[in-house]
C-alpha positions, 0 to 999 in steps of 0.5 A: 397464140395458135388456135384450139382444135375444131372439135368434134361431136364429143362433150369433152372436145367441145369444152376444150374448145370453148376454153381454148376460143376463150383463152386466144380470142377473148371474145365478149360475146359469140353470134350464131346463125340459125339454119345450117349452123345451130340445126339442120333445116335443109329438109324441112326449109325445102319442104315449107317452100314447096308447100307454100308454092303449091298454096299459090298454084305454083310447081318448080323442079325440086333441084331448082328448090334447093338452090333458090334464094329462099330467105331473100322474097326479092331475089326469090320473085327475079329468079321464079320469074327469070327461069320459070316466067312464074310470077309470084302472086300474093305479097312478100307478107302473106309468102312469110306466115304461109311458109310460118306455118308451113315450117311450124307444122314440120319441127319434128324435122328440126335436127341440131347440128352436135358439134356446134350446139355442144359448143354452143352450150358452153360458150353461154356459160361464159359470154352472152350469146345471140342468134342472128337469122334470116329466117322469121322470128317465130320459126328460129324460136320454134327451131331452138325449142325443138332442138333443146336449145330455148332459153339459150340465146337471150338475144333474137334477131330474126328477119322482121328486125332488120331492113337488110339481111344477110349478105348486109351486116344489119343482123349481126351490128343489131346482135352486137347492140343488143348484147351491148358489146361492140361488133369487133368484140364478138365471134360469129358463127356461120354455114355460108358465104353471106353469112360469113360477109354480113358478120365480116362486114359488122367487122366480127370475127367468124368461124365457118364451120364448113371447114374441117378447121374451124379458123377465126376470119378475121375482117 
């Protein structure tokens, strides 16, 4: 069966592409990504970054900002150290509740992304649905709230639940047991390369929804 349309911002497209996902993949459950995918962050992940930066005595250039590997604490000290000589001085725990608070202080900033949450209400009429982020547990909560979507997604899982995140498929295997259905039976739904690798790798079916067609990848 060929698969339904992308839809677009409207209510009635989104539901006629949730019947349409739900007739040719049957999937037992959907997964979403947080930032990027559900809502918008980009501006206030930025701005949390450089703050918490500036808390440490810490100055990078704002293109060096966008492109770095914010969510990953390992690779963000090798590529501060590597293009700046800047070490990171405080631990990878006291970064996370000084960027927390940071972020909590900015949800007004928080916009969703319509196409995907529209769809996104709809799938969780039908399926059980989770949220597998990198992002820390109390900002995503922060986040759906902000953007109407508490109470949505009976399943979190945030960074502080796994030991590897997203380009390894430890979020998504978790979403999967948490939802109790079997990673091959539940559809992703990503922004970016390791996200869309860490649900490929849990063997779930993902849509990118970079593309102007929202084709499911299958592993």
């Amino acid at each position: 069966m060929t698969q339904p349309q992308a839809p677009t911002d409207t209510p009635s497209d989104a539901a006629a592409y949730a019947l349409g996902l739900l007739v040719s993949v049957r999937p037992g459950a959907c997964v979403f990504d947080f930032d990027g995918t559900l809502v918008d962050t980009s501006t206030i992940n930025i701005d949390a970054a450089r703050a918490t930066l500036a808390d440490l005595g810490l100055t990078v250039p704002e293109p060096w900002l966008r492109q770095a590997p914010l969510a990953d604490l390992t690779a963000l000290r090798h590529q501060l150290l590597t293009d700046h000589g800047l070490p990171l001085p405080c631990t990878d725990t006291e970064f996370v509740h000084r960027a927390r608070a940071h972020w909590l202080a900015r949800t007004i900033l928080v916009k969703p992304v319509p196409r995907v949450t529209a769809l996104a209400r709809r799938l969780a009429a039908a399926v059980p649905t989770a949220v597998a982020s990198a992002n820390d547990g109390h900002v995503v909560r922060a986040g759906l709230n902000a953007a109407g979507l508490a109470g949505l997604f009976p399943v979190l899982v945030a960074r502080e639940h796994v030991t590897h995140l997203k380009p390894h498929p430890d979020a998504y295997l978790l979403a999967a047991a948490q939802l109790s259905q079997a990673p091959h039976r539940c559809l992703a739904f990503e922004n970016t390369d390791e996200g869309v690798t860490a649900a490929l790798g849990a063997t779930m079916p993902v849509i990118d929804i970079r593309h102007e067609d929202w084709t499911v990848q299958n592993p």
